[in-house]
FIZALUM-316573 format. One record per residue (C-alpha): x, y, z; residue number from 1. Coordinates in Angstrom, 3 decimals. Example, Ala and Ser with C-alpha at 12.3 -4.5 7.8 and 13.67 -1.06 7.14 Angstrom:
2
<node c1="12.300" c2="-4.500" c3="7.800" k="1"/>
<node c1="13.670" c2="-1.060" c3="7.140" k="2"/>
***
This chain:
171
<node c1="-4.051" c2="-76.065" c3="-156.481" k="1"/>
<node c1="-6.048" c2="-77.776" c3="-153.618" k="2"/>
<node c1="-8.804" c2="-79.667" c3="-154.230" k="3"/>
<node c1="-10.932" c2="-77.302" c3="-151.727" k="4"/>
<node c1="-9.712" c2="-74.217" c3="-154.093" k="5"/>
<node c1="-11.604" c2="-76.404" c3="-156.903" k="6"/>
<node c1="-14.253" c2="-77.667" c3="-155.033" k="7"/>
<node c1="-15.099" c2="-74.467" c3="-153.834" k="8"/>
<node c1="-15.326" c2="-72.914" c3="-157.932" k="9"/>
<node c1="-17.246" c2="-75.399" c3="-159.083" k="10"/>
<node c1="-19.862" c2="-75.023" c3="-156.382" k="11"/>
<node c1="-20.047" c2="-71.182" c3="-156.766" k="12"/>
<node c1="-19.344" c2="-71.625" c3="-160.898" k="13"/>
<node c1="-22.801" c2="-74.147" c3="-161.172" k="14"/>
<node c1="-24.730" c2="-71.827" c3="-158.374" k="15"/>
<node c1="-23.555" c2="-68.253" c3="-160.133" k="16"/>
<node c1="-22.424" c2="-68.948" c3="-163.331" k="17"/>
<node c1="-25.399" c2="-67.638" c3="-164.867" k="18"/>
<node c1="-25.135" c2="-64.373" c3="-162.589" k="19"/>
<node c1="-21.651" c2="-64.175" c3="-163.903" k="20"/>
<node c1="-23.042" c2="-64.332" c3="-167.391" k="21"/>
<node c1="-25.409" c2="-61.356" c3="-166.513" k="22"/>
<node c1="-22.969" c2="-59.235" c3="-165.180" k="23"/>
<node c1="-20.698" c2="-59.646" c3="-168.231" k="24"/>
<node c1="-23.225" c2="-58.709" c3="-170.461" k="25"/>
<node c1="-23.798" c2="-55.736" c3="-168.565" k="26"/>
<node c1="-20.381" c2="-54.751" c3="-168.827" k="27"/>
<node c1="-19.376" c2="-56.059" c3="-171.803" k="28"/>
<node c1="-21.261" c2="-55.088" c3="-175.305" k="29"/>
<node c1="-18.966" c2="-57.004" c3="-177.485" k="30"/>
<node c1="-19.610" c2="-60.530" c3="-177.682" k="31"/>
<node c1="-16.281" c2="-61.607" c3="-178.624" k="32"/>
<node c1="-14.811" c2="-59.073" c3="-175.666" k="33"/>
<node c1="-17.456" c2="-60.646" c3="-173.588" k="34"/>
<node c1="-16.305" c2="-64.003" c3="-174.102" k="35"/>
<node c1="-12.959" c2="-62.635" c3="-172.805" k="36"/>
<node c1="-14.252" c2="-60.837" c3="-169.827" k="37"/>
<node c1="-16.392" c2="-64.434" c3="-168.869" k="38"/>
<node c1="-12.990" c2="-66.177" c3="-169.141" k="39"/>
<node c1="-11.627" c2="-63.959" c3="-167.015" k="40"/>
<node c1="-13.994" c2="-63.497" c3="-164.236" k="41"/>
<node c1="-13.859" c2="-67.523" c3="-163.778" k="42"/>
<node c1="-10.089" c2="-67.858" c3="-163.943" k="43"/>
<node c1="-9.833" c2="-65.241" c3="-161.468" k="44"/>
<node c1="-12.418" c2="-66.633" c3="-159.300" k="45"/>
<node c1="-11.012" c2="-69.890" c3="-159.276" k="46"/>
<node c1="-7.507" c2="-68.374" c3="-158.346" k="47"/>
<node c1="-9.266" c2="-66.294" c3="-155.491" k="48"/>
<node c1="-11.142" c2="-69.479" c3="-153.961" k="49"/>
<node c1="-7.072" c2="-70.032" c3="-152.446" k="50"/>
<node c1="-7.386" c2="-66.656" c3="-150.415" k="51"/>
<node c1="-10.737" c2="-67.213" c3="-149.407" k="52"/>
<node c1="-11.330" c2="-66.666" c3="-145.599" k="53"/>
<node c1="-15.116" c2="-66.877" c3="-144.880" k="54"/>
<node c1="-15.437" c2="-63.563" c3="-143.828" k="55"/>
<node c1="-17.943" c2="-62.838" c3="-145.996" k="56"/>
<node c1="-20.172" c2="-64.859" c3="-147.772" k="57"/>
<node c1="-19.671" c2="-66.786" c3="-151.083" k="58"/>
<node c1="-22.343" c2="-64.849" c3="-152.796" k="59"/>
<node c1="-20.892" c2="-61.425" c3="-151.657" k="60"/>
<node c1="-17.046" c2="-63.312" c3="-152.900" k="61"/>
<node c1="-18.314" c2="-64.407" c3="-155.942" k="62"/>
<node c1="-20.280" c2="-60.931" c3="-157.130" k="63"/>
<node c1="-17.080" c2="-59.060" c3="-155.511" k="64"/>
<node c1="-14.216" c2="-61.119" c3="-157.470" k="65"/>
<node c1="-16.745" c2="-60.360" c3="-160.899" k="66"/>
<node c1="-17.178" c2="-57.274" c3="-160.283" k="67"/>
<node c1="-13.793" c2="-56.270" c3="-159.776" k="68"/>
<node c1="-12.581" c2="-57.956" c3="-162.723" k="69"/>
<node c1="-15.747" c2="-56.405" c3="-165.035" k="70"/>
<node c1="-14.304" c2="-53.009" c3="-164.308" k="71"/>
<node c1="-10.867" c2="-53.713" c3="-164.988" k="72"/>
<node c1="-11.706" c2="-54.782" c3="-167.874" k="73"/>
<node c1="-13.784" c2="-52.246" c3="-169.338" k="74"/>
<node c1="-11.442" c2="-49.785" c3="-168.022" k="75"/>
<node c1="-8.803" c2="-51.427" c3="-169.951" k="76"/>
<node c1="-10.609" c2="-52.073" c3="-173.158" k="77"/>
<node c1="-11.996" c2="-48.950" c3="-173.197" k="78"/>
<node c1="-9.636" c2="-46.461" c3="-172.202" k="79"/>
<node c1="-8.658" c2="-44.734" c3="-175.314" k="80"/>
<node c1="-11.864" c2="-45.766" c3="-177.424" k="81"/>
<node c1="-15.003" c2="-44.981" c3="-175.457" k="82"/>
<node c1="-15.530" c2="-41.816" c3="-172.984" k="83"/>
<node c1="-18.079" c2="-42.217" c3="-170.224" k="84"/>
<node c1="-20.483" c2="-40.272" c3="-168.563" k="85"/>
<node c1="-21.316" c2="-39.060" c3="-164.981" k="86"/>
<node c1="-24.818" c2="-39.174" c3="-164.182" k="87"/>
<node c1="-25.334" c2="-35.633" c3="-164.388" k="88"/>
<node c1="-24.422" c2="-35.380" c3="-167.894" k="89"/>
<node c1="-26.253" c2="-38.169" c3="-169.920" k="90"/>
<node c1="-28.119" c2="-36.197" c3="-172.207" k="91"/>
<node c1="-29.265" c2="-38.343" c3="-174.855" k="92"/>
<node c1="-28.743" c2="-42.198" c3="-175.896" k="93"/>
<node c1="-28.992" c2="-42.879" c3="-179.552" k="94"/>
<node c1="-32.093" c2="-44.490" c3="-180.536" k="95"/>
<node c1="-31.864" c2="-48.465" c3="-181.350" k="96"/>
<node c1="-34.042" c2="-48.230" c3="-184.227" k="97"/>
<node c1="-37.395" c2="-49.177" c3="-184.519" k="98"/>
<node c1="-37.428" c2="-53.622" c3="-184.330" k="99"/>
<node c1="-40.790" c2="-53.891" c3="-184.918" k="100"/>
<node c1="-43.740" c2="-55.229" c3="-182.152" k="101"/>
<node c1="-43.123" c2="-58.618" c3="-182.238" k="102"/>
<node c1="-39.215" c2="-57.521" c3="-180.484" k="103"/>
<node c1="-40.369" c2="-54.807" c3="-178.506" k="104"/>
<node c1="-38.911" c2="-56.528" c3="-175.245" k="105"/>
<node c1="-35.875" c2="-57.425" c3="-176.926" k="106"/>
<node c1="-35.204" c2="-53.665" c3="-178.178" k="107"/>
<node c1="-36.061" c2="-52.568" c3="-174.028" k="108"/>
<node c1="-33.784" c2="-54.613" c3="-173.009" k="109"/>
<node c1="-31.242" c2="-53.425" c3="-175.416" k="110"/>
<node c1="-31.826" c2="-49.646" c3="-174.918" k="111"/>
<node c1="-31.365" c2="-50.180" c3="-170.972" k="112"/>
<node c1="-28.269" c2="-52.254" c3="-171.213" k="113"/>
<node c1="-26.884" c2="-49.197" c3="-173.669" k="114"/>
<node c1="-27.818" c2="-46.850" c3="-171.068" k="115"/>
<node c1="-25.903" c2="-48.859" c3="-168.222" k="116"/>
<node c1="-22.904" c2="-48.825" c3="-170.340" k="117"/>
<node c1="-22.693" c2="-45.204" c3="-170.876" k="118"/>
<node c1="-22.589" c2="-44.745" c3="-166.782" k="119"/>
<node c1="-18.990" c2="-44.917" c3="-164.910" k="120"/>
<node c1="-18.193" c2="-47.901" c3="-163.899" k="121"/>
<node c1="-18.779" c2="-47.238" c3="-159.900" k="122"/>
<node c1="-22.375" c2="-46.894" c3="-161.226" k="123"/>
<node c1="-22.858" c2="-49.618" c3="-163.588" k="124"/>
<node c1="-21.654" c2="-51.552" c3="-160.563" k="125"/>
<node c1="-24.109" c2="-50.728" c3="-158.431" k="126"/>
<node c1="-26.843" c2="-51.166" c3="-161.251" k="127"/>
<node c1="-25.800" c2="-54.145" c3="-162.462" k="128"/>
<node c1="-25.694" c2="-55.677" c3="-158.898" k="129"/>
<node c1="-29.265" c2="-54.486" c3="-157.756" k="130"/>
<node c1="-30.341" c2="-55.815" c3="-160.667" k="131"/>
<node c1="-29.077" c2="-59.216" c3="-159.869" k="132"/>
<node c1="-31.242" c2="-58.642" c3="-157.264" k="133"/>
<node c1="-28.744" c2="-58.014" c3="-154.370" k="134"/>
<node c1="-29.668" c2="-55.596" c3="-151.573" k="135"/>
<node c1="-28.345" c2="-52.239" c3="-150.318" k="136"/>
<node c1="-26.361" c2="-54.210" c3="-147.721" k="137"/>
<node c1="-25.199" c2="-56.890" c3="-150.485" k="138"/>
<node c1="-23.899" c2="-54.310" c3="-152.839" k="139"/>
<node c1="-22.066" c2="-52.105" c3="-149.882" k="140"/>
<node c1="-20.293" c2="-55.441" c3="-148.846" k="141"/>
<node c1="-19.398" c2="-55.458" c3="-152.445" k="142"/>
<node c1="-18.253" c2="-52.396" c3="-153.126" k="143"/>
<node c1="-16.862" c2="-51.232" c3="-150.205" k="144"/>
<node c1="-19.200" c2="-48.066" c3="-149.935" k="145"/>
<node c1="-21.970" c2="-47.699" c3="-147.024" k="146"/>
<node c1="-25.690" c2="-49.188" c3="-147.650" k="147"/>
<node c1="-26.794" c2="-45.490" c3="-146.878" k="148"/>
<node c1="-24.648" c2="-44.281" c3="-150.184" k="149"/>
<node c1="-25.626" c2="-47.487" c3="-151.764" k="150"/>
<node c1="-29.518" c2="-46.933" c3="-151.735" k="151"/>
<node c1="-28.911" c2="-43.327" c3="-152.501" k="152"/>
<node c1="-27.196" c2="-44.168" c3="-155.318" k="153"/>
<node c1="-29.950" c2="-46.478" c3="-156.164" k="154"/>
<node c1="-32.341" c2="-44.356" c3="-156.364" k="155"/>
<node c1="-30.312" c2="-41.357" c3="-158.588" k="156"/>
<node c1="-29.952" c2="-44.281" c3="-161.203" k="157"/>
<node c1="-33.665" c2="-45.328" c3="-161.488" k="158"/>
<node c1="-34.673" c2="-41.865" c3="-161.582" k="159"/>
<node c1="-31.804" c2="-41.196" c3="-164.218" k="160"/>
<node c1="-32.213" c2="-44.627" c3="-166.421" k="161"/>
<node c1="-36.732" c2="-44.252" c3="-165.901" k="162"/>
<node c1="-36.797" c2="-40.651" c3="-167.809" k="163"/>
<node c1="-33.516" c2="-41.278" c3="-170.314" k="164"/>
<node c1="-35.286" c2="-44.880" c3="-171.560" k="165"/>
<node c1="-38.546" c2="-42.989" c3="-171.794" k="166"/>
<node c1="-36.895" c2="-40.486" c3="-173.795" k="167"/>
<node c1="-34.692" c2="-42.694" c3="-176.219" k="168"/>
<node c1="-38.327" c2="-44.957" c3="-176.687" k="169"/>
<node c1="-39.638" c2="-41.723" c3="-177.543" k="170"/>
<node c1="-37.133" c2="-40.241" c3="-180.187" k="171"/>
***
C-alpha cells in the first residue's frame, strides 16, 4: 500500500466516480447486485493503481479496470439465470408499461438501459463506453479491438437499439 497507489484512487475515484456509477448501472439492473459490482470496480481499481505504468492514460485505466470488472461480473451473476443475445437476434424487448407523461423520460431511459442489457457483453461495452462519451479511439484503447471495428460496431448498435426502442415505445 503506497501512498501514490492511494493518491492516485482518490484522484481518479473524485474525477470518475460518477462515470463508474454509470457504467454499473448499465451493467448491473439489480440495485443490491449493483451495489456489489460498485464495490468491486473501486477495490479493484485501487489495487490496480500499484501496476499502473502510464502507458496509457488514467481515463483509458480507469474505464478499462471498470469495464473489465462489469463483465466479470455479469458473466458471473448471470451465467445460469439470464441468456443473452447477439445483435442479430433481438427480436423484441418487453414493454415497461405505460408510466404515464409526467415519467416519459424516466420510462426512455429505462427501456434503453433494458435493451443494453439484453446485448453480449463485448457490446454493452462498447455502448456503455460511447455513451460515456468516449471516442472510437478511447473505446479501442479500452477494449483492445481496432477504432475501425470500434465505430463499426457503433454504428450496428444505434441502428439496432434506434428501431428496437421505437418498437418496444410502440407495443
Amino acid at each position: 500500500m503506497s501512498n501514490d497507489q492511494d493518491a492516485r484512487y482518490a484522484d481518479a475515484a473524485a474525477q470518475w466516480g460518477a462515470a463508474l456509477q454509470r457504467i454499473a448501472r448499465a451493467y448491473e439492473a439489480d440495485p443490491e447486485r449493483r451495489r456489489d459490482l460498485l464495490q468491486d470496480m473501486h477495490v479493484t481499481l485501487w489495487k490496480s493503481f500499484a501496476a499502473f505504468d502510464g502507458r496509457c492514460s488514467v481515463r483509458t485505466w480507469v474505464y478499462r479496470v471498470a469495464s473489465n470488472v462489469a463483465a466479470s461480473h455479469v458473466a458471473r451473476e448471470r451465467r445460469d439465470r439470464l441468456q443473452l443475445v447477439t445483435l442479430d437476434t433481438i427480436e423484441h424487448v418487453p414493454d415497461e408499461g405505460d408510466v404515464g407523461e409526467k415519467f416519459e423520460e424516466e420510462a426512455a431511459l429505462s427501456r434503453l438501459t433494458a435493451l443494453i442489457h439484453r446485448l453480449k457483453a463485448p457490446d454493452r461495452q462498447v455502448m456503455t463506453l460511447y455513451l460515456e462519451g468516449l471516442s472510437a479511439d478511447s473505446i479501442a484503447e479500452v477494449t483492445g479491438l481496432s477504432p475501425g471495428a470500434i465505430a463499426t460496431r457503433i454504428s450496428r448498435l444505434k441502428v439496432l437499439l434506434t428501431r428496437l426502442f421505437h418498437e418496444a415505445a410502440n407495443v
